[in-house]
DSSP file (Angstrom, degrees, kcal/mol; ACC not computed):
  #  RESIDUE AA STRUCTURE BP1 BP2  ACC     N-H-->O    O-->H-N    N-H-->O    O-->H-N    TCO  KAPPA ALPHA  PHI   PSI    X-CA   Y-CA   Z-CA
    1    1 A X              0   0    0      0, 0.0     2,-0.4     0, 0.0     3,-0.1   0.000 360.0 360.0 360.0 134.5   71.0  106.5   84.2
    2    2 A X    >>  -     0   0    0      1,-0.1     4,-1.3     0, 0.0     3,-1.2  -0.908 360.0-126.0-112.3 128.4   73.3  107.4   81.7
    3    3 A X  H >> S+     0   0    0     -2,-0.4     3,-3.4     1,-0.3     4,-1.7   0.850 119.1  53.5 -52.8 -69.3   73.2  106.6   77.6
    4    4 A X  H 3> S+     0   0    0      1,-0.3     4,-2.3     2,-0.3    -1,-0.3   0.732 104.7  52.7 -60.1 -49.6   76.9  105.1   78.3
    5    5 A X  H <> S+     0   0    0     -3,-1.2     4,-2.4     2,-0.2    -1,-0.3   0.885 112.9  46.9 -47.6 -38.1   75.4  102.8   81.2
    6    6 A X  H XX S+     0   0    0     -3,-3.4     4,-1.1    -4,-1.3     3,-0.7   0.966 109.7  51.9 -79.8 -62.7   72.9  101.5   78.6
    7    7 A X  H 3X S+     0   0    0     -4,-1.7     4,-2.1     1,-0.2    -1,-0.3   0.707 108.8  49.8 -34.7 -31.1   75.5  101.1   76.1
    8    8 A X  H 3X S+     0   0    0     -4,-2.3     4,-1.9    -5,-0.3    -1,-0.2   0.986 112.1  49.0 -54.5 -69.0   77.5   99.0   78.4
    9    9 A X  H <X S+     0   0    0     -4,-2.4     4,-1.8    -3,-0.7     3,-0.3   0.804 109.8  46.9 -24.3 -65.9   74.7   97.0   79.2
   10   10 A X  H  < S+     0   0    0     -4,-1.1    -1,-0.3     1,-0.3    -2,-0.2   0.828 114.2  53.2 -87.9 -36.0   73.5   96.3   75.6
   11   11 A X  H  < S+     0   0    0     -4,-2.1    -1,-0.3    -5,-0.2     3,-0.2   0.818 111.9  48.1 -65.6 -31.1   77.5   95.4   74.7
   12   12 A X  H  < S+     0   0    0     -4,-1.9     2,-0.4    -3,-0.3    -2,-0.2   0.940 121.0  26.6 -84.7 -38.5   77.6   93.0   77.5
   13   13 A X     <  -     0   0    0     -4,-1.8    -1,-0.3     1,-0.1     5,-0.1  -0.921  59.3-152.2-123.8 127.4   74.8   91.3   76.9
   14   14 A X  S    S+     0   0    0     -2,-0.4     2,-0.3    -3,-0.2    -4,-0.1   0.543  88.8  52.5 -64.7 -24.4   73.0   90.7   73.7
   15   15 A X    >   -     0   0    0      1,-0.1     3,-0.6    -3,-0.0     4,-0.2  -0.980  64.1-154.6-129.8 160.2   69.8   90.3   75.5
   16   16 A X  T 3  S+     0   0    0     -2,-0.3     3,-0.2     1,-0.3    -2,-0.1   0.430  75.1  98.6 -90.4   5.9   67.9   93.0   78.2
   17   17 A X  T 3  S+     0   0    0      1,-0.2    -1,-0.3     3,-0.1     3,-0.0   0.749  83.5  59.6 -73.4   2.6   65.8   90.0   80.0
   18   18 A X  S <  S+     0   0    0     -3,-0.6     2,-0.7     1,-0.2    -1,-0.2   0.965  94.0  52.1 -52.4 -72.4   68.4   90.3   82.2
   19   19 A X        +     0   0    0     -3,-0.2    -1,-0.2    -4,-0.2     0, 0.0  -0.711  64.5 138.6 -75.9 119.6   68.3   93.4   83.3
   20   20 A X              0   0    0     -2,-0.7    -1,-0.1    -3,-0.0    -3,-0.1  -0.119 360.0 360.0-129.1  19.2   64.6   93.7   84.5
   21   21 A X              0   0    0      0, 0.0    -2,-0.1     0, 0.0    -3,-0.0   0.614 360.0 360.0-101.6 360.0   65.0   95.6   87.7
């Protein structure tokens, strides 16, 4: 997992309950 991946993530969506996995 890469800082850039997280960034992506956190730009795409405003909240992580998404991403749970």
């Amino acid at each position: 997992m890469s800082l850039s991946f997280l960034l992506i993530i956190f730009s795409q969506s405003p909240s992580t309950s998404d991403w749970t996995s």
